[in-house]
C-alpha positions as CSV (number, residue, x, y, z in Angstrom):
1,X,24.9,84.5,32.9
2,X,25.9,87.1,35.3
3,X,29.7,88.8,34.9
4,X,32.5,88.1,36.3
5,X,33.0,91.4,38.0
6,X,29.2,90.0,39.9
7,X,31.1,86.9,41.0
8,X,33.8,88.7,42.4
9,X,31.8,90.6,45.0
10,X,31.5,88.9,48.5
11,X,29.2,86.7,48.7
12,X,26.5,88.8,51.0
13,X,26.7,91.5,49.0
14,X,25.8,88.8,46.0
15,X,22.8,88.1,47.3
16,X,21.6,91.4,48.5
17,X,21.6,92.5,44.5
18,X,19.9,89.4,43.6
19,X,17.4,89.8,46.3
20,X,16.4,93.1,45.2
21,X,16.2,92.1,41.6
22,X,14.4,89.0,42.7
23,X,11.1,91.1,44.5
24,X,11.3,93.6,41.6
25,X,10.4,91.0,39.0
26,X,8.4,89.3,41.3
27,X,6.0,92.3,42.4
28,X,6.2,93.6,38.7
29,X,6.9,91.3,36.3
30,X,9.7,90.9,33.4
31,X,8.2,93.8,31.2
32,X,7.3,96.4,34.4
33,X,10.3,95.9,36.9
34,X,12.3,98.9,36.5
35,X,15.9,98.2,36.6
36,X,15.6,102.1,38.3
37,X,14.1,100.8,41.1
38,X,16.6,97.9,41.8
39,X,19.4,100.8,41.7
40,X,17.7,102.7,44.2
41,X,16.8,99.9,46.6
42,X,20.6,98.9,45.8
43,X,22.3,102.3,46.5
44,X,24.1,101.9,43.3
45,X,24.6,103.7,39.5
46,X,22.6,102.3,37.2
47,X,25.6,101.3,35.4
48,X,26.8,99.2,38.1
49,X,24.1,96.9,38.0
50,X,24.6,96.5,33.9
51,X,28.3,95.8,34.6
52,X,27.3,92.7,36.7
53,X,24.4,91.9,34.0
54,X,24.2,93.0,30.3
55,X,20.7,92.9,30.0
56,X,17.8,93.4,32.3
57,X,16.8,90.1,30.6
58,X,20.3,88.4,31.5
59,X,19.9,89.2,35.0
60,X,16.1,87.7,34.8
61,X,17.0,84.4,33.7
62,X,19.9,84.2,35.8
63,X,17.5,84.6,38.9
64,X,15.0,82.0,37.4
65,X,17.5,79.7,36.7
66,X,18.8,80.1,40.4
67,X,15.3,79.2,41.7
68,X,14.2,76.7,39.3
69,X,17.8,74.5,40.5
70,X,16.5,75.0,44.1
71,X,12.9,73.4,43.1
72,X,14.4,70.5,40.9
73,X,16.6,69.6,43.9
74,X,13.4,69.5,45.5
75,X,11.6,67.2,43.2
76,X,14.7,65.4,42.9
77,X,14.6,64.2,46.8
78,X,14.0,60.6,46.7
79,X,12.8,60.9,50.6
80,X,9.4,63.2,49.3
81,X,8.1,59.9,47.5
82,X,5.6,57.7,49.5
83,X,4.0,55.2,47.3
84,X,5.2,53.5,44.0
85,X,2.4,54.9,42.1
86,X,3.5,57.3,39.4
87,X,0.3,59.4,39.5
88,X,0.5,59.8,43.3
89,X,3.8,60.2,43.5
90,X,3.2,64.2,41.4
91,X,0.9,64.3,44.8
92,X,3.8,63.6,47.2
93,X,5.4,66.3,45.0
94,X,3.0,69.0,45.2
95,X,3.2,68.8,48.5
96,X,6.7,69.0,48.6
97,X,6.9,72.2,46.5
98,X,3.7,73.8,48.8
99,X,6.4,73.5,51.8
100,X,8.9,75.1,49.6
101,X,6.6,77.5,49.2
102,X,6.1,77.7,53.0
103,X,9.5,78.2,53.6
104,X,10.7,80.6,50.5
105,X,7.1,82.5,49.2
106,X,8.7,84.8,46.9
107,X,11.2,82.9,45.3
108,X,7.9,80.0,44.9
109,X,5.8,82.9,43.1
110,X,8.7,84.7,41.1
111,X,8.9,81.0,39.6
112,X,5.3,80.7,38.8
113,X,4.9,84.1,37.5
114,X,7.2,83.4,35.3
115,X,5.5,80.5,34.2
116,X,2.1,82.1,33.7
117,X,3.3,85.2,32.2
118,X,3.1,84.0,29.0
119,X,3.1,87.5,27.3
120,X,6.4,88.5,28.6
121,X,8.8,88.9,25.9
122,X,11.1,86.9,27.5
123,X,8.7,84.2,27.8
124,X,10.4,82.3,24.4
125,X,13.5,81.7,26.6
126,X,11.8,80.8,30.0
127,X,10.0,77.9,28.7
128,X,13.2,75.6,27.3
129,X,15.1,76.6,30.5
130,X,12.5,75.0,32.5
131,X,12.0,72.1,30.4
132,X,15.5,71.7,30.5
133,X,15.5,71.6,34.4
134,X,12.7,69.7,34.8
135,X,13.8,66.9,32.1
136,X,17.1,66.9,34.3
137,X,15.8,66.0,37.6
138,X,13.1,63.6,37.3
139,X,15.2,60.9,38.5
140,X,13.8,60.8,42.0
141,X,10.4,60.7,40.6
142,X,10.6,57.9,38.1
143,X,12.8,55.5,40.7
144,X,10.7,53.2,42.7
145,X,7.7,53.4,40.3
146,X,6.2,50.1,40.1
147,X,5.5,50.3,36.3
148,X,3.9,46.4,36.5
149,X,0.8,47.5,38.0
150,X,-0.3,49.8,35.2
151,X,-2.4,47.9,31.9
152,X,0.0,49.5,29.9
153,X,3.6,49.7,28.6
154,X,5.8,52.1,30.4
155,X,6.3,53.7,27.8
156,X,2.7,54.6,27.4
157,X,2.1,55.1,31.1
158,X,5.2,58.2,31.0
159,X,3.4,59.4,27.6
160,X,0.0,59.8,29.4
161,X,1.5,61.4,32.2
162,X,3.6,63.9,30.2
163,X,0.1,64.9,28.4
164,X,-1.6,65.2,31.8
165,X,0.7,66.7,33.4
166,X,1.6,69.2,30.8
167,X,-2.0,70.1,29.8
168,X,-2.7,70.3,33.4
169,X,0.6,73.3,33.7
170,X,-1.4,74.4,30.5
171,X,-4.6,75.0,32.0
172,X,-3.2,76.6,35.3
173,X,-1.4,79.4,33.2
174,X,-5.0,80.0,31.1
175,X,-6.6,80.2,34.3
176,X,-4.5,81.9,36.5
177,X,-2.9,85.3,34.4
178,X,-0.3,86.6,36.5
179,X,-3.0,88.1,39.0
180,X,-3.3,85.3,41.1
181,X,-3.0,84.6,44.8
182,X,-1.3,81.2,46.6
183,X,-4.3,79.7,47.6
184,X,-5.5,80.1,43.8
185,X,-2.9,78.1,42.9
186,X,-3.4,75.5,45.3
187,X,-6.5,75.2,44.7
188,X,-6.5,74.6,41.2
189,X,-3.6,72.0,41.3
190,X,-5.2,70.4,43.9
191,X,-8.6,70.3,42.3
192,X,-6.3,68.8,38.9
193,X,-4.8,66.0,40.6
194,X,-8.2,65.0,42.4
195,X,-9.9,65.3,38.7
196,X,-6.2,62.8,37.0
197,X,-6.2,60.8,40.3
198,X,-10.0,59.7,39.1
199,X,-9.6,59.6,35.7
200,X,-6.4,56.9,35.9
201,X,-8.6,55.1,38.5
202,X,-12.0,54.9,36.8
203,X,-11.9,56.3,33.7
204,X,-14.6,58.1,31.9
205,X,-17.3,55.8,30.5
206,X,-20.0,54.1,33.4
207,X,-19.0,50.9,31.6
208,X,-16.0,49.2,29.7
209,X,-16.2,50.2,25.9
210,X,-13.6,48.8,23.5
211,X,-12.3,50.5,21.8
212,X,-13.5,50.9,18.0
């Protein structure tokens, strides 16, 4: 939460702060921006910017939190959903976020890097933030899912999704570090939601098995 003596500046002025705070964490990461750096590119003291944020931590989280709204609204607009299958509907999704991406790169990659930069010391309070955000705006997603199609319960369909979907997140950060390009990234989901799409089609074994 950013001060109210932030709030009070005008608004352009607002967002030329959290602009420059923005590209510093996004071209350094939490741990290497330099709060130095944003003062310079700002033209202010260095106890300016702590007057509008208390921590260099505060102001990070304040920033994510800004972007991560922005996304959610995007995964929360019922209009990006083509099909009433679940598991394609996180491909009408991804494609959703990639023109995001198109249209706002840095705040796109300041949100994934803060995913994958697990290390980060403030990495214990980025993770329920984004859960929280998530959790809050899956409404879009889940309406118009035609849960009679699927062998089993709803229930179970959202649990298998939530284990896919998170162990898929899981594997991108392993993979990816925070040195990563955009066309890594797209490639790898992309490659992950060809590899879900055929194992919720087909399966695994070359011939039903029951199960023990």
């Amino acid at each position: 939460m950013l001060s109210k003596t932030f709030h009070r500046l005008p608004s352009q002025r607002q967002q030329a702060v959290l602009q420059v705070c923005m590209t510093e964490f996004t071209e350094h990461g939490y741990e290497a921006a330099s709060t130095n750096r944003m003062v310079a590119s700002l033209g202010i003291a260095k106890g300016t910017l702590f007057k509008y944020a208390s921590t260099k931590a505060a102001l990070y989280l304040y920033v994510y939190e800004l972007i991560l709204t922005e996304i959610a609204k995007v995964q929360n607009d019922a209009a990006i959903y083509t099909t009433p299958d679940l598991f394609l509907r996180v491909e009408d999704l991804f494609e959703a976020l990639l023109a995001y991406a198109a249209r706002e790169p840095e705040r796109y990659r300041f949100s994934v890097r803060a995913s994958v930069d697990t290390s980060a010391s403030i990495h214990a309070q980025v993770e329920p933030l984004r859960q929280r955000i998530a959790k809050d705006h899956y409404g879009a997603l889940l309406e118009g899912v035609d849960w009679e199609q699927y062998a089993l319960p709803r229930d179970e369909v959202w649990e298998l999704f939530a284990w896919i979907f998170s162990g898929s997140r899981s594997v991108a950060i392993q993979a990816l570090g925070t040195d990563f390009t955009h066309d890594d990234y797209v490639a790898l989901i992309r490659r992950q939601l060809v590899l879900m799409r055929r194992l919720i089609r087909g399966g695994v074994y070359r011939t039903p098995t029951e199960t023990p």
